[in-house]
TIVO-2410 file (N, C-alpha, C; in nm, 3 decimals):
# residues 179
REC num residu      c1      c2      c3 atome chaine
REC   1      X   3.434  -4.337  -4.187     N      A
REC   1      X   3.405  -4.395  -4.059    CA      A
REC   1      X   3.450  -4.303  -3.947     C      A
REC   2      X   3.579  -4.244  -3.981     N      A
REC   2      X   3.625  -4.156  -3.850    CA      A
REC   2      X   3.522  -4.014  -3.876     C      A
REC   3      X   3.475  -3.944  -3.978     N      A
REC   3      X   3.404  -3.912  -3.965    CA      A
REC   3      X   3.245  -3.929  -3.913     C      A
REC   4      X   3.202  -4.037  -3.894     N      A
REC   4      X   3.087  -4.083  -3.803    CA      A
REC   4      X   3.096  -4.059  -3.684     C      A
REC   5      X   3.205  -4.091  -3.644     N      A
REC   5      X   3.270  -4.103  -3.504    CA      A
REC   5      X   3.211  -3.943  -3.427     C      A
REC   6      X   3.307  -3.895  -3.511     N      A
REC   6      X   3.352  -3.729  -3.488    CA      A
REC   6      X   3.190  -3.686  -3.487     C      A
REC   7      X   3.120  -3.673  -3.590     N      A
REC   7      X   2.942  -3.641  -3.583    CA      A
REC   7      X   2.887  -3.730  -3.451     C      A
REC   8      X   2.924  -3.821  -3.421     N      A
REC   8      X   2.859  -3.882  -3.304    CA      A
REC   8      X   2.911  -3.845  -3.199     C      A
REC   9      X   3.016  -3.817  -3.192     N      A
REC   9      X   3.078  -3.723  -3.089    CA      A
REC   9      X   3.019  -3.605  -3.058     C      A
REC  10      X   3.061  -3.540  -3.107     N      A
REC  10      X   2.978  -3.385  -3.125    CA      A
REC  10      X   2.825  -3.350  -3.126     C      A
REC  11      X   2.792  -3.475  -3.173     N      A
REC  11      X   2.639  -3.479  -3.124    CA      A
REC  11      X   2.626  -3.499  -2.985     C      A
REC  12      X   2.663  -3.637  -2.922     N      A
REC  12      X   2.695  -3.658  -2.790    CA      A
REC  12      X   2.740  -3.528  -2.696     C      A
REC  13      X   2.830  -3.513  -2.739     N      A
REC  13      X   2.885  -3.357  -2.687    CA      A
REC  13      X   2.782  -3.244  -2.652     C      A
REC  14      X   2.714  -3.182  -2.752     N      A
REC  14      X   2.652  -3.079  -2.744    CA      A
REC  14      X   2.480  -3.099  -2.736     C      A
REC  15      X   2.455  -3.249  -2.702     N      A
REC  15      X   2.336  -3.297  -2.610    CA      A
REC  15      X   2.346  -3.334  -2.486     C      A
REC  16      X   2.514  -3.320  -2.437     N      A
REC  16      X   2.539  -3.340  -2.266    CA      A
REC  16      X   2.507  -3.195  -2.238     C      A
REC  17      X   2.560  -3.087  -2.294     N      A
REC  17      X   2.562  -2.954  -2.297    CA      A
REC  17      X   2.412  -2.871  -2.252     C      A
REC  18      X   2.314  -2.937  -2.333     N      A
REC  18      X   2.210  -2.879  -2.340    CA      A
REC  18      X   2.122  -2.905  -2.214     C      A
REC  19      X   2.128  -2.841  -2.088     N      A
REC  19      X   2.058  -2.949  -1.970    CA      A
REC  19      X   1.978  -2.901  -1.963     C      A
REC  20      X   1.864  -2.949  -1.902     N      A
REC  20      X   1.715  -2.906  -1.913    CA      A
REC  20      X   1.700  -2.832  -1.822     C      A
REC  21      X   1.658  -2.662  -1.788     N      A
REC  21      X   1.633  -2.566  -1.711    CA      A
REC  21      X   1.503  -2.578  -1.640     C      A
REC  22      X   1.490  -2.581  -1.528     N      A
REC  22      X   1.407  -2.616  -1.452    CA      A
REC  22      X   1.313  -2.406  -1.454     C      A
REC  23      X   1.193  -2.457  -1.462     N      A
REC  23      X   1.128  -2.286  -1.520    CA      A
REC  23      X   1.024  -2.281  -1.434     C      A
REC  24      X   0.955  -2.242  -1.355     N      A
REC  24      X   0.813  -2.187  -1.313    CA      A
REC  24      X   0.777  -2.040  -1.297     C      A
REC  25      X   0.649  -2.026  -1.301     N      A
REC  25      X   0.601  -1.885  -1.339    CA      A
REC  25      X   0.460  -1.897  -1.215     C      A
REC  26      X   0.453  -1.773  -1.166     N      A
REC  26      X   0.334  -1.775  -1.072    CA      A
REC  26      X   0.274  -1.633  -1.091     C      A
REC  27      X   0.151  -1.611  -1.047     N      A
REC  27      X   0.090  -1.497  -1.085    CA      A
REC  27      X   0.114  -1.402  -0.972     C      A
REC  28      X   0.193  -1.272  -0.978     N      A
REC  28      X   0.206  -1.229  -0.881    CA      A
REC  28      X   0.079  -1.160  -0.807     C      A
REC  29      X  -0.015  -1.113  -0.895     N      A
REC  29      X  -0.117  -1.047  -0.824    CA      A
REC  29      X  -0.195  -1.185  -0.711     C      A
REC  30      X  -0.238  -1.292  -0.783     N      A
REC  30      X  -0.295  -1.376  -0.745    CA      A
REC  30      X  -0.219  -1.429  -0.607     C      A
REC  31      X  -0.050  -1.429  -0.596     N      A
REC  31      X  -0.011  -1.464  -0.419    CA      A
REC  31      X  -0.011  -1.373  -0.373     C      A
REC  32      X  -0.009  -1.249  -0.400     N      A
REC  32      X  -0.036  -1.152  -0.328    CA      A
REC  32      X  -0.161  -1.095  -0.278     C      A
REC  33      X  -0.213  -1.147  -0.329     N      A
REC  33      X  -0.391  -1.152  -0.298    CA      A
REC  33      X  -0.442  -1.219  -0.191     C      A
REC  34      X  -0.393  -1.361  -0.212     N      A
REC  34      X  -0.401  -1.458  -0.133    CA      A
REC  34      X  -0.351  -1.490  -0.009     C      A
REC  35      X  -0.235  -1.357  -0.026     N      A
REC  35      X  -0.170  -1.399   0.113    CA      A
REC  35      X  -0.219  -1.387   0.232     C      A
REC  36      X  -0.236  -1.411   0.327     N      A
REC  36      X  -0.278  -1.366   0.454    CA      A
REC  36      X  -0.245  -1.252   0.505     C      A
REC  37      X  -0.087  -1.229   0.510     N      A
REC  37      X  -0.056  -1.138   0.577    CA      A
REC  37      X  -0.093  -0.974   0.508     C      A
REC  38      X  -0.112  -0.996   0.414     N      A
REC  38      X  -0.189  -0.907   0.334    CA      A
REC  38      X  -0.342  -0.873   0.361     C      A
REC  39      X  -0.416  -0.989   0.362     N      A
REC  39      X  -0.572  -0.916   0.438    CA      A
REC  39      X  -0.502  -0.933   0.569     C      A
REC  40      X  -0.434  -0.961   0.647     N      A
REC  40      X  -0.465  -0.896   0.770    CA      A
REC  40      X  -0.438  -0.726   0.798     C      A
REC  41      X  -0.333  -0.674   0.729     N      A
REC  41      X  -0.300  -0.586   0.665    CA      A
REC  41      X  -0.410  -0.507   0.646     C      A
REC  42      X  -0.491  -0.539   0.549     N      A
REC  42      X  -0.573  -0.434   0.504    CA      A
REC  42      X  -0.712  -0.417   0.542     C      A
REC  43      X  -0.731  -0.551   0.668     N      A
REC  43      X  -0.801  -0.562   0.770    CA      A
REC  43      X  -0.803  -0.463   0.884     C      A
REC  44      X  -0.680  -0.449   0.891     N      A
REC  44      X  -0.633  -0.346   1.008    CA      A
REC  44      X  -0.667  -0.201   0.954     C      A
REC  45      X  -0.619  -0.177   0.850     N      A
REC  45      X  -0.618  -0.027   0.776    CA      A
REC  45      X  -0.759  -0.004   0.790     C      A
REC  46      X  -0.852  -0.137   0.725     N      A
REC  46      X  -1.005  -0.064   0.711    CA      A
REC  46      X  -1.059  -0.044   0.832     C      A
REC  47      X  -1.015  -0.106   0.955     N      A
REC  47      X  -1.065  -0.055   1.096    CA      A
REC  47      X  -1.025   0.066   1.087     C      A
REC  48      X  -0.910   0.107   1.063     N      A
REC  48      X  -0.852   0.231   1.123    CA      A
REC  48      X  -0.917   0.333   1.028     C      A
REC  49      X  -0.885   0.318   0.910     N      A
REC  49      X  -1.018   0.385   0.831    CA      A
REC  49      X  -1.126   0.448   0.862     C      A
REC  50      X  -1.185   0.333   0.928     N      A
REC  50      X  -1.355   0.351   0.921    CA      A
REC  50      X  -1.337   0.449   1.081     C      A
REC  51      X  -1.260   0.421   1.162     N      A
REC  51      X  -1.235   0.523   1.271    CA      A
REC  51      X  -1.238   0.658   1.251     C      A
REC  52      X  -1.117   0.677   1.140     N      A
REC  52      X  -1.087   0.782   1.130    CA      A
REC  52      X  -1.198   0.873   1.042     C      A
REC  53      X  -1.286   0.816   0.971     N      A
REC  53      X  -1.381   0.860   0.931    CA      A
REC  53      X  -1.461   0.923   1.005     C      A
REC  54      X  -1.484   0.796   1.141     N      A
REC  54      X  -1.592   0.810   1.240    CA      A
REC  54      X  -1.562   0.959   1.293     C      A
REC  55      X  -1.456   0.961   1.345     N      A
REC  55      X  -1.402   1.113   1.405    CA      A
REC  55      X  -1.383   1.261   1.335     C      A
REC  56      X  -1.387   1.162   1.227     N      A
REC  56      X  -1.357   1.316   1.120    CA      A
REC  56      X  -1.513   1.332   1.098     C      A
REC  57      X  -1.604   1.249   1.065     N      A
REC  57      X  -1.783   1.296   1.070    CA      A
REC  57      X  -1.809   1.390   1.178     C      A
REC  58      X  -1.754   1.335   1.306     N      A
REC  58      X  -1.815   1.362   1.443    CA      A
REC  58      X  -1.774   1.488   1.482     C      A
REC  59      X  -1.642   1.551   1.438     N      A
REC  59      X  -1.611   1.712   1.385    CA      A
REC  59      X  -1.658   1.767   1.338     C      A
REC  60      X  -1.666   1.719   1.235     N      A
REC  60      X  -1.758   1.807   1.108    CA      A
REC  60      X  -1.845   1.844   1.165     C      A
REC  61      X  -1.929   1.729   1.200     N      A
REC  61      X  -2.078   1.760   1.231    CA      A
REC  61      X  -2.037   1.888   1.365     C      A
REC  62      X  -1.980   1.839   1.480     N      A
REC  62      X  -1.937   1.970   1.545    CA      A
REC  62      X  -1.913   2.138   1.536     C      A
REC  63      X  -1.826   2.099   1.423     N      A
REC  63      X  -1.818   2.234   1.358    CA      A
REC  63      X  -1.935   2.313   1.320     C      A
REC  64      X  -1.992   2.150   1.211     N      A
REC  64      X  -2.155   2.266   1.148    CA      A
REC  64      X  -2.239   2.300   1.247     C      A
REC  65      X  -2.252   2.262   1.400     N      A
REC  65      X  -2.328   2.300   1.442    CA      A
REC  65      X  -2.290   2.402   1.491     C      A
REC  66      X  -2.181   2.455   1.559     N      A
REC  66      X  -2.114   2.601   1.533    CA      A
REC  66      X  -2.145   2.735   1.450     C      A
REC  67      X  -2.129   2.674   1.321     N      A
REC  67      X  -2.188   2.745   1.183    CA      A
REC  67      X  -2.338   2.745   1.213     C      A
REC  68      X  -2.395   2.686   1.249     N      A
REC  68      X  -2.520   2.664   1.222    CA      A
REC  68      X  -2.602   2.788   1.361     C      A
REC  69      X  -2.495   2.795   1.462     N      A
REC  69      X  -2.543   2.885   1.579    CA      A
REC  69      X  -2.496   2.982   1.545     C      A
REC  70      X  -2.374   3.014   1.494     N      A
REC  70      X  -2.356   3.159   1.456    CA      A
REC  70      X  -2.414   3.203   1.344     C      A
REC  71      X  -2.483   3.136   1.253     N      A
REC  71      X  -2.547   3.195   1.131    CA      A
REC  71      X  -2.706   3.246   1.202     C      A
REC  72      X  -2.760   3.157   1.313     N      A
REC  72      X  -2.844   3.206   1.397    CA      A
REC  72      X  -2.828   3.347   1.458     C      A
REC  73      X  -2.731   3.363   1.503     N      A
REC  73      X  -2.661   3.445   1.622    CA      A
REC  73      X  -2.643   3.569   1.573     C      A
REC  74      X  -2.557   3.522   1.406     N      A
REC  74      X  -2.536   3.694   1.409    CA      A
REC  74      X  -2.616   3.780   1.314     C      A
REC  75      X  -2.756   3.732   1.316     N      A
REC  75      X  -2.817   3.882   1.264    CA      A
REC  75      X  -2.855   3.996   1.398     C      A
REC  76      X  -2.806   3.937   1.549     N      A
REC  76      X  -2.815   3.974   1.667    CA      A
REC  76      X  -2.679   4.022   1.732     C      A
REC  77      X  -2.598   4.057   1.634     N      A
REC  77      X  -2.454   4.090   1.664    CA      A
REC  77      X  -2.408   4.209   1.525     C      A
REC  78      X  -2.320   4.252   1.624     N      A
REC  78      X  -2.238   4.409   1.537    CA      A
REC  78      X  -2.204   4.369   1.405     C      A
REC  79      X  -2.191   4.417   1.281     N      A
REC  79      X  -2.109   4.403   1.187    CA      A
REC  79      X  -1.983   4.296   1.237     C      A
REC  80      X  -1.874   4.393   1.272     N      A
REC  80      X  -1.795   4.422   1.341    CA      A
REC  80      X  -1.757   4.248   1.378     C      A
REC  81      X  -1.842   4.206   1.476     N      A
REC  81      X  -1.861   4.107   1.569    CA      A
REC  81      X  -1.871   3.982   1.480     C      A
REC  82      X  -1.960   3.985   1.409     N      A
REC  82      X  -2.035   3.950   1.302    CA      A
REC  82      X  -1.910   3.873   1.186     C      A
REC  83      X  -1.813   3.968   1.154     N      A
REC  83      X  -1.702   3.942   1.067    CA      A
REC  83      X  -1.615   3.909   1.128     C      A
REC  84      X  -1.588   3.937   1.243     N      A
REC  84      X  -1.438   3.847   1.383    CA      A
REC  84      X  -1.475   3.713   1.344     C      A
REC  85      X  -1.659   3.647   1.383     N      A
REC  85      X  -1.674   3.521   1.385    CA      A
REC  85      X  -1.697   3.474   1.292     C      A
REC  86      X  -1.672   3.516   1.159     N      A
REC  86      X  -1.667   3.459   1.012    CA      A
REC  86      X  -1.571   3.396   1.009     C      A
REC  87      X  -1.481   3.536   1.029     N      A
REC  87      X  -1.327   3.517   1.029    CA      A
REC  87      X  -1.290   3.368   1.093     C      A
REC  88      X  -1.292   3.332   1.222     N      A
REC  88      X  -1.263   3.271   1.347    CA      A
REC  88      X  -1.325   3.130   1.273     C      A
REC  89      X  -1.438   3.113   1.198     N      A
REC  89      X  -1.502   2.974   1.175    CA      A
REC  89      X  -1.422   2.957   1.087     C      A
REC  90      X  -1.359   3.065   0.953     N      A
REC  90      X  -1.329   3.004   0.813    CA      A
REC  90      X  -1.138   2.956   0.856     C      A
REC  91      X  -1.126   3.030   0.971     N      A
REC  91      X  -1.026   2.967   0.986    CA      A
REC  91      X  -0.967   2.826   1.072     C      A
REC  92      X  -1.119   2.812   1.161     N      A
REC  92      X  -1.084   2.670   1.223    CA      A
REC  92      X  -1.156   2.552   1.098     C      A
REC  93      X  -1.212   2.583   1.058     N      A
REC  93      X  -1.253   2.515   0.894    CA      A
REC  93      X  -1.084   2.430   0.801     C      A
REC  94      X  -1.059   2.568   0.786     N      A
REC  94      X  -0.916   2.565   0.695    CA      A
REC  94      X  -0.810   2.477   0.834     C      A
REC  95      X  -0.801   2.519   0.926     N      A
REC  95      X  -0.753   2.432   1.019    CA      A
REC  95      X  -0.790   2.256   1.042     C      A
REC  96      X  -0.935   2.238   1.063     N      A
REC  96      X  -0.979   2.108   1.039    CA      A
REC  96      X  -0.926   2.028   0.929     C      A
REC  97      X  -0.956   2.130   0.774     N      A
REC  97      X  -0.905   2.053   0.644    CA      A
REC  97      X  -0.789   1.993   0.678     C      A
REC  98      X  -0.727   2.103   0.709     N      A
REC  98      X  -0.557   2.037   0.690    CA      A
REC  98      X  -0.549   1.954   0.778     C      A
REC  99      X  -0.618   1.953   0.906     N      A
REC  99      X  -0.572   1.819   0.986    CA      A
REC  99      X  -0.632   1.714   0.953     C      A
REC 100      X  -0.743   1.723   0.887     N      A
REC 100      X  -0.830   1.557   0.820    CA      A
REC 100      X  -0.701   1.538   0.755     C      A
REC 101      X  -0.627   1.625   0.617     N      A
REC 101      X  -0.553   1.582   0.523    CA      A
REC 101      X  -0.438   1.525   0.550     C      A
REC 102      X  -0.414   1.569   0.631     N      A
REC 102      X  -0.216   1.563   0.685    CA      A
REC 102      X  -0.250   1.376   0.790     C      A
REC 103      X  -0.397   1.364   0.831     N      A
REC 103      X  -0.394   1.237   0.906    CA      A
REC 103      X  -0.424   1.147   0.797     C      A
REC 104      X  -0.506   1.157   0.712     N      A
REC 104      X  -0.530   1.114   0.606    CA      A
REC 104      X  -0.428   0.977   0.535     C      A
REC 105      X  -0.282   1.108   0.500     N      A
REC 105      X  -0.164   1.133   0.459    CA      A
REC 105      X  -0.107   1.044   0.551     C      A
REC 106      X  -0.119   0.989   0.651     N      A
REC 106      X  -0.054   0.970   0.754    CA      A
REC 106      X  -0.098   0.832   0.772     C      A
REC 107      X  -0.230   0.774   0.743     N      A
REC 107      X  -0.289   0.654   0.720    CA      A
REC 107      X  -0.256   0.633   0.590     C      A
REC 108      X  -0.238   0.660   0.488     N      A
REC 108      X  -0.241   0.587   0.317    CA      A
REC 108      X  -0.066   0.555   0.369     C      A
REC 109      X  -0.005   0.645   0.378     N      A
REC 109      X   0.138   0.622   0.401    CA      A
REC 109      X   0.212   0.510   0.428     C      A
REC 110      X   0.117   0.459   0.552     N      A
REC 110      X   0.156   0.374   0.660    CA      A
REC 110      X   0.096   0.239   0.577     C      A
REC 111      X  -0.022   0.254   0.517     N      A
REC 111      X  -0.016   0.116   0.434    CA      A
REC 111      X   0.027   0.102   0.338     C      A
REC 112      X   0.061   0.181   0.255     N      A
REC 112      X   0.174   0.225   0.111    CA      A
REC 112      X   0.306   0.114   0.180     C      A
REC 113      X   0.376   0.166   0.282     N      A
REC 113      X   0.476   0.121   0.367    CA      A
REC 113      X   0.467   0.005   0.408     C      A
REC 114      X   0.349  -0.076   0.444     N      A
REC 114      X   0.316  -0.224   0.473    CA      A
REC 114      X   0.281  -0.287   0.361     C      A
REC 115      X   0.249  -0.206   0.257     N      A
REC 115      X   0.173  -0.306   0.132    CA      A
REC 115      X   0.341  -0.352   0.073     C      A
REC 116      X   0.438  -0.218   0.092     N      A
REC 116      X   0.579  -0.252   0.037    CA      A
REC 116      X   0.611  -0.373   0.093     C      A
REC 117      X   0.629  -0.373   0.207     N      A
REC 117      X   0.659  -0.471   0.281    CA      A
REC 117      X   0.665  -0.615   0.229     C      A
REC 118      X   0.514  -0.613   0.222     N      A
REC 118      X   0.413  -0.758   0.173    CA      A
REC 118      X   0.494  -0.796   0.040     C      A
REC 119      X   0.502  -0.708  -0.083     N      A
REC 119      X   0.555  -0.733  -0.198    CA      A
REC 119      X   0.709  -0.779  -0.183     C      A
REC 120      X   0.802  -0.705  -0.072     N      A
REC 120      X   0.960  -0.786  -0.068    CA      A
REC 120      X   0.935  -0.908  -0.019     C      A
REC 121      X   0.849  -0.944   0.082     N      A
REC 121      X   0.819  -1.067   0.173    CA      A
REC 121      X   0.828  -1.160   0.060     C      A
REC 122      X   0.736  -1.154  -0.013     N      A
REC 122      X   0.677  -1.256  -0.121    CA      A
REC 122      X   0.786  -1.254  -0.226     C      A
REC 123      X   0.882  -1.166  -0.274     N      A
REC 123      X   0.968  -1.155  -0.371    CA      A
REC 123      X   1.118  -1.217  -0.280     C      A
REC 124      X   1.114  -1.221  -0.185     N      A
REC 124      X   1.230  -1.287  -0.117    CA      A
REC 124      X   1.155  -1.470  -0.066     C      A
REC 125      X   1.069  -1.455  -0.046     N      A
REC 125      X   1.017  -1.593  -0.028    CA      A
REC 125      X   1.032  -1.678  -0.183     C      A
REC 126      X   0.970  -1.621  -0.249     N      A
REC 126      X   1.017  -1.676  -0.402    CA      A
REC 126      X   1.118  -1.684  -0.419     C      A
REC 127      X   1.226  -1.614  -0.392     N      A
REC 127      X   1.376  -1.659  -0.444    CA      A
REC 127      X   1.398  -1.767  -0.354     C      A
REC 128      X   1.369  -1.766  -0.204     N      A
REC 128      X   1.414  -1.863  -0.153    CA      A
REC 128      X   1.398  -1.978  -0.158     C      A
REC 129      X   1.224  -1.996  -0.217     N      A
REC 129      X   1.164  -2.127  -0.251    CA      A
REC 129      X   1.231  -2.120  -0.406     C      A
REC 130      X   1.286  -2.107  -0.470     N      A
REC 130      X   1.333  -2.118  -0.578    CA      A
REC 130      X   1.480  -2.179  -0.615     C      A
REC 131      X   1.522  -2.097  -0.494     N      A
REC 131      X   1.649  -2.169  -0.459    CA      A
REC 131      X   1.659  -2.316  -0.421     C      A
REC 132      X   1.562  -2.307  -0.283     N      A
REC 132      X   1.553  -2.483  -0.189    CA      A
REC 132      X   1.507  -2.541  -0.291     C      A
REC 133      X   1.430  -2.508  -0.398     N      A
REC 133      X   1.362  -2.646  -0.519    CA      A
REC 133      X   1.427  -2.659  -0.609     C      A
REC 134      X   1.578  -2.600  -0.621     N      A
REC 134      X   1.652  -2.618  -0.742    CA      A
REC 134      X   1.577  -2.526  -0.868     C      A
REC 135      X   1.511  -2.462  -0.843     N      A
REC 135      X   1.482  -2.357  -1.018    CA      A
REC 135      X   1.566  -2.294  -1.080     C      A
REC 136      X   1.567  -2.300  -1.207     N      A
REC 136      X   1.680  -2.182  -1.253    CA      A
REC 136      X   1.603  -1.999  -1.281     C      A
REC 137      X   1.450  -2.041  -1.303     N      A
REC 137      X   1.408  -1.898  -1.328    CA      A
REC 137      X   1.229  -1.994  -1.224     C      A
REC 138      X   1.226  -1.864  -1.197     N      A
REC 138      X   1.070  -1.831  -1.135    CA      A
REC 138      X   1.022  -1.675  -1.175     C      A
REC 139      X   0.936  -1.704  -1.289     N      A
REC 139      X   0.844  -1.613  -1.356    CA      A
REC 139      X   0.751  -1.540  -1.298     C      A
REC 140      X   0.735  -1.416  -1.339     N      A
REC 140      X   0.595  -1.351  -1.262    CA      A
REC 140      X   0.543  -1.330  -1.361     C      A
REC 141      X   0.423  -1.368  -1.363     N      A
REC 141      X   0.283  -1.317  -1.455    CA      A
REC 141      X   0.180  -1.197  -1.353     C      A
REC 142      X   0.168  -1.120  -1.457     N      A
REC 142      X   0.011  -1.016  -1.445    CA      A
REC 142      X  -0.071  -1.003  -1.517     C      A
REC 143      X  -0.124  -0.908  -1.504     N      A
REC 143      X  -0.255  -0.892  -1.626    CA      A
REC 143      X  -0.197  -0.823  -1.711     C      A
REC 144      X  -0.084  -0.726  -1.640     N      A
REC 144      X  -0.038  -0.592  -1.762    CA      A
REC 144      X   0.085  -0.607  -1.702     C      A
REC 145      X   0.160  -0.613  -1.877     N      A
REC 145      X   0.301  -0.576  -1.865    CA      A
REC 145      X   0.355  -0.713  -1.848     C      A
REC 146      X   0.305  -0.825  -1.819     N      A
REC 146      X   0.346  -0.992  -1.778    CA      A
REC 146      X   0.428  -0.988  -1.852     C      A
REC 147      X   0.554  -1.076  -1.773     N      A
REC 147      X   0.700  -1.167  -1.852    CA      A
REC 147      X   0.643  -1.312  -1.915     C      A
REC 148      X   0.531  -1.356  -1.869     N      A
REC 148      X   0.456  -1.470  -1.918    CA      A
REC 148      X   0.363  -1.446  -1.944     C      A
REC 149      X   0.359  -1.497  -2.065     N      A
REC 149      X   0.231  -1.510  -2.163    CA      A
REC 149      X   0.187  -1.618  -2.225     C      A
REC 150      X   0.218  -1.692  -2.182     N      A
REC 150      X   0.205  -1.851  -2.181    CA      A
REC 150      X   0.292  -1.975  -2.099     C      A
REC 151      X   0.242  -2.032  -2.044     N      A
REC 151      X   0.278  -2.146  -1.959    CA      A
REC 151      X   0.216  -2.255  -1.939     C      A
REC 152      X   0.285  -2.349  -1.915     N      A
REC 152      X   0.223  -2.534  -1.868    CA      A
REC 152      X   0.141  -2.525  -1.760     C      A
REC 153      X   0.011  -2.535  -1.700     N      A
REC 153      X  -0.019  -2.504  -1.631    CA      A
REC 153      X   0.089  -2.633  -1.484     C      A
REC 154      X   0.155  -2.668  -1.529     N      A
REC 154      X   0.240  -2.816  -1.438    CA      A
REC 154      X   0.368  -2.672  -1.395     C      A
REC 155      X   0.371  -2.601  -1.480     N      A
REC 155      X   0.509  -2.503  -1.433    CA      A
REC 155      X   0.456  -2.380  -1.307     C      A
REC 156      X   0.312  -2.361  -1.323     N      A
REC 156      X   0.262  -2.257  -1.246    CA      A
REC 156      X   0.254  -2.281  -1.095     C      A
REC 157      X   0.322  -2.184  -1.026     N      A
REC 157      X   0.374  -2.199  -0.895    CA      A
REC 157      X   0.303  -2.137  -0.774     C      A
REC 158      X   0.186  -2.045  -0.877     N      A
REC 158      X   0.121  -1.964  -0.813    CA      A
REC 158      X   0.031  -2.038  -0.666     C      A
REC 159      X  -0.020  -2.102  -0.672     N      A
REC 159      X  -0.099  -2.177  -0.532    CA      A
REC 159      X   0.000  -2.285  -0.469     C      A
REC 160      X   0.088  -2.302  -0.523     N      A
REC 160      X   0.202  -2.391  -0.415    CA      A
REC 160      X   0.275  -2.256  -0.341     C      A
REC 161      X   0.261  -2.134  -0.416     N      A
REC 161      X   0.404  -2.061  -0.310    CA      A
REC 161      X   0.304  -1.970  -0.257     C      A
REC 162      X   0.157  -1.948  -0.276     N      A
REC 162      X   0.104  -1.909  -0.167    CA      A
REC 162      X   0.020  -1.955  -0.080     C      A
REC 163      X   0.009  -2.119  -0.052     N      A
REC 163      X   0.008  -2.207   0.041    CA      A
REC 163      X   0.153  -2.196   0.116     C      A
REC 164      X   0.246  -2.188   0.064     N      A
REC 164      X   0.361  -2.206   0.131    CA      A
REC 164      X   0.379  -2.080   0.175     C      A
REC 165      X   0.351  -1.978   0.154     N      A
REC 165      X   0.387  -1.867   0.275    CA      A
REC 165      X   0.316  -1.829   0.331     C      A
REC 166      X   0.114  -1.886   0.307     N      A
REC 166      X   0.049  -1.875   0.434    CA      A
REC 166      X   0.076  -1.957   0.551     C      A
REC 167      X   0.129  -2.094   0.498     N      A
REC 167      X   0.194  -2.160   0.623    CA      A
REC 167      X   0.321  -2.084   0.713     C      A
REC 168      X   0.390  -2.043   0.666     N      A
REC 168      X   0.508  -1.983   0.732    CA      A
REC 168      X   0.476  -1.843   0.788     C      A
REC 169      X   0.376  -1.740   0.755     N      A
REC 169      X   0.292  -1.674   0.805    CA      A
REC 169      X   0.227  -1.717   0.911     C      A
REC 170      X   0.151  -1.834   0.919     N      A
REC 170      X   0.046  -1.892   0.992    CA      A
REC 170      X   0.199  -1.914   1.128     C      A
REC 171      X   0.239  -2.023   1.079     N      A
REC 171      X   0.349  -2.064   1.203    CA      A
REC 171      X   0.471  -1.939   1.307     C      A
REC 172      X   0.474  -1.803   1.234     N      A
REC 172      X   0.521  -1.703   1.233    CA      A
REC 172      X   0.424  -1.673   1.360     C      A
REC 173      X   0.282  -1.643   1.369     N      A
REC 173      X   0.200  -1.603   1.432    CA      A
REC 173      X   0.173  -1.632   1.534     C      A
REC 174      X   0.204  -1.853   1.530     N      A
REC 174      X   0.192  -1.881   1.625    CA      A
REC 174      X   0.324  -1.887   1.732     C      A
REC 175      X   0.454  -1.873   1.661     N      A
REC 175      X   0.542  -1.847   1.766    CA      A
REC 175      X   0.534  -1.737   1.855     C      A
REC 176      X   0.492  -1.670   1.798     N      A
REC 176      X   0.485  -1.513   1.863    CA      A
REC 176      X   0.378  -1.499   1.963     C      A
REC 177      X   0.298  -1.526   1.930     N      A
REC 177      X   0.186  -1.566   2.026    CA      A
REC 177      X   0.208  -1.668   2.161     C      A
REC 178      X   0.307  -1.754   2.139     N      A
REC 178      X   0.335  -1.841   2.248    CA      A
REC 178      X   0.481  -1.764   2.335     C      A
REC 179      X   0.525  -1.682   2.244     N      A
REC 179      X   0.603  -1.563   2.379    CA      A
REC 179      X   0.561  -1.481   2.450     C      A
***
């Protein structure tokens, strides 16, 4: 009998022990996709993009028409003359390259640097919503390399936490806007 006790004890015991861990998993590509502040992001870049394109065409084309008058020009010019302005094009050429490249460089950078951004935003918003909801773990799933590879779809957090930080995004926007 005192042995019953003791097994019912210890059962009791080490089923108070065992508390149920509160778990969700969300897809990180999928809130990061979704986020707003992210297409606005890459809203902005593709303007600036398509600018910088515009200007870098509108050179080019400048240049070739350059090329295009001196290839006219110099069967009416010295050797001599002839090879100065070879010279003079292949080097504002090589000059152009490097400045398309180095601005180029200078645009990928700058969204490399904002896309970082976007990814701590969302990785600190998750801890925090993880925290305020009592979780003990919040999972990230991907396509490649995922910590989850199966889940309840009742545990997946993915469209509650990126509703919840387009709202706080959204309200972010509008304070700022009303200063």
């Amino acid at each position: 009998m005192k042995n019953i006790f003791r097994v019912l004890g210890l059962a009791l015991l080490l089923s108070s022990c065992q508390e149920q861990l509160k778990v969700g998993y969300i897809n990180n590509g999928d809130v990061i996709d979704g986020y707003q502040m992210k297409k606005d992001i890459e809203e902005t870049y593709k303007a600036r993009n398509e600018a910088f394109t515009k200007r870098m065409d509108s050179i080019d084309r400048e240049f070739q028409v350059e090329v295009k008058a001196f290839q006219l020009a110099s069967g009416k010019m010295s050797q001599k003359k002839a090879q100065e302005k070879y010279n003079e094009l292949g080097q504002k050429n090589q000059q152009l390259t490097q400045q398309f490249q180095a601005d180029q460089q200078i645009l990928q950078s700058g969204y490399n640097k904002e896309m970082d951004s976007v990814i701590k935003k969302v990785n600190a918003f998750v801890r925090d919503y993880g925290k305020t909801n009592g979780y003990d773990f919040i999972l990230g799933q991907n396509e490649v390399g995922s910590s989850v590879i199966f889940g309840k779809e009742a545990s997946n957090l993915t469209k509650t936490i990126t509703d919840a930080l387009n709202t706080e995004y959204k309200n972010k926007d509008k304070e700022e806007a009303e200063k």
